[in-house]
C-alpha positions in Angstrom: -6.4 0.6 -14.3 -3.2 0.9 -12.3 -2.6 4.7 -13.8 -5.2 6.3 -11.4 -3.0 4.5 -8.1 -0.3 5.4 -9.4 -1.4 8.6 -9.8 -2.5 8.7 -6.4 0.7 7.3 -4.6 2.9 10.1 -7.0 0.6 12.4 -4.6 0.6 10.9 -1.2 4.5 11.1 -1.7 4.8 14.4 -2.5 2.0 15.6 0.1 4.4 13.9 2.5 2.2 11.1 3.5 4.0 7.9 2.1 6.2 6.1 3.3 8.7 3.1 2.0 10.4 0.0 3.5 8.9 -3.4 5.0 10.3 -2.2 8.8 9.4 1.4 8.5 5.9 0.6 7.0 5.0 -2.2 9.9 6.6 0.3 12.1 4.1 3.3 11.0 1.3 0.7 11.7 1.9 -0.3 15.0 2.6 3.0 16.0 -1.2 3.9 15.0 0.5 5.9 11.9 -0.5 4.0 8.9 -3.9 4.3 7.4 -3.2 1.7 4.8 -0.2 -0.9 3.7 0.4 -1.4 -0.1 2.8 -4.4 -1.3 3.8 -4.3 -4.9 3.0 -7.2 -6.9 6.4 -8.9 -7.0 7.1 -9.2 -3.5 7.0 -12.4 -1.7 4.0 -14.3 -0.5 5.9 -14.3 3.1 6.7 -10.6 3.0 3.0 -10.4 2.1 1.3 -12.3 4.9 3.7 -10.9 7.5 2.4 -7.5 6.2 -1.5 -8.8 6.4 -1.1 -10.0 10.3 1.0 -6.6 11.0 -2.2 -4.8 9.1 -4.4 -6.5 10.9 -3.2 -6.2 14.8 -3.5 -2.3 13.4 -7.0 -2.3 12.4 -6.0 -0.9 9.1 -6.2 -2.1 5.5 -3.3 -4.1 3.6 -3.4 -4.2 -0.3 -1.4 -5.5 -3.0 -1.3 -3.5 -6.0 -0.9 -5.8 -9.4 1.8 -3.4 -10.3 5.6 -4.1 -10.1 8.0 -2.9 -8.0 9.7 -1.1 -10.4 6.6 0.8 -11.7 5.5 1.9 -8.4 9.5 3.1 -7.8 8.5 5.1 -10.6 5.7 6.9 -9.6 6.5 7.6 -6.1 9.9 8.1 -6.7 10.9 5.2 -3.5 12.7 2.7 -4.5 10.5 -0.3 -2.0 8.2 -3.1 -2.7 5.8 -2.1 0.9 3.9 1.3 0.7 2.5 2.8 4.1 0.0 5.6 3.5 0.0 8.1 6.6 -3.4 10.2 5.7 -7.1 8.6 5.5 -8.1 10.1 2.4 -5.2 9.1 0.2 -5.7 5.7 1.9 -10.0 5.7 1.2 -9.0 6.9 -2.2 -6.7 4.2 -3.6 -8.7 1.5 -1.6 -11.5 3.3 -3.4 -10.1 3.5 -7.0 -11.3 0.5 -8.2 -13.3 -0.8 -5.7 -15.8 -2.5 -8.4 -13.4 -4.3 -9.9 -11.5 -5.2 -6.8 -11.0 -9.0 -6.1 -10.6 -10.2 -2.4 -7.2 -12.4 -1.7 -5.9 -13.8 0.7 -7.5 -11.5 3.2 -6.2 -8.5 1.2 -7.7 -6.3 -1.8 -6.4 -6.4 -5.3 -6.2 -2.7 -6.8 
């Protein structure tokens, strides 16, 4: 389940359209940047909501991936529990990836 977004966020990193850090990601959002926020699943429930209100002034979708920090580290080779994604399709496709088996939280979407 989590292969295909990580998959996808090894992409969007080296297309050049990801971006890592809590201040740079909230940053890229309110600066109209960011198409989508990711949050790993380990980081804080604070970090978390502060990232859903940021996400939400934007207009864009905030996720949290049920994948570690460390794995997503991995894949997108940034070492950072908040994800931004700069380009719509990379953002439609991991909100997209398993959208049938997504499971609403918290005002956010499981992937």
């Amino acid at each position: 389940m989590a292969d295909k977004v990580l998959a996808l966020l090894g992409l969007c990193r080296k297309a050049g359209k990801l971006l890592g850090g809590y201040d740079v990601c909230v940053q890229a959002a309110r600066q109209g940047e960011a198409k989508l926020l990711l949050a790993a699943r380990d980081i804080s429930d604070k970090t978390y909501k502060n990232m859903l209100f940021e996400a939400g002034r934007a207009g864009i979708p905030c996720a949290r991936a049920e994948i570690p920090m460390e794995e997503l580290g991995r894949a997108c080779r940034l070492r950072a529990g908040v994800l931004a994604v700069t380009d719509e399709g990379f953002a439609r496709a991991l909100l997209d990836a398993h959208a049938k088996e997504a499971v609403k939280r918290e005002g956010g979407i499981c992937l």
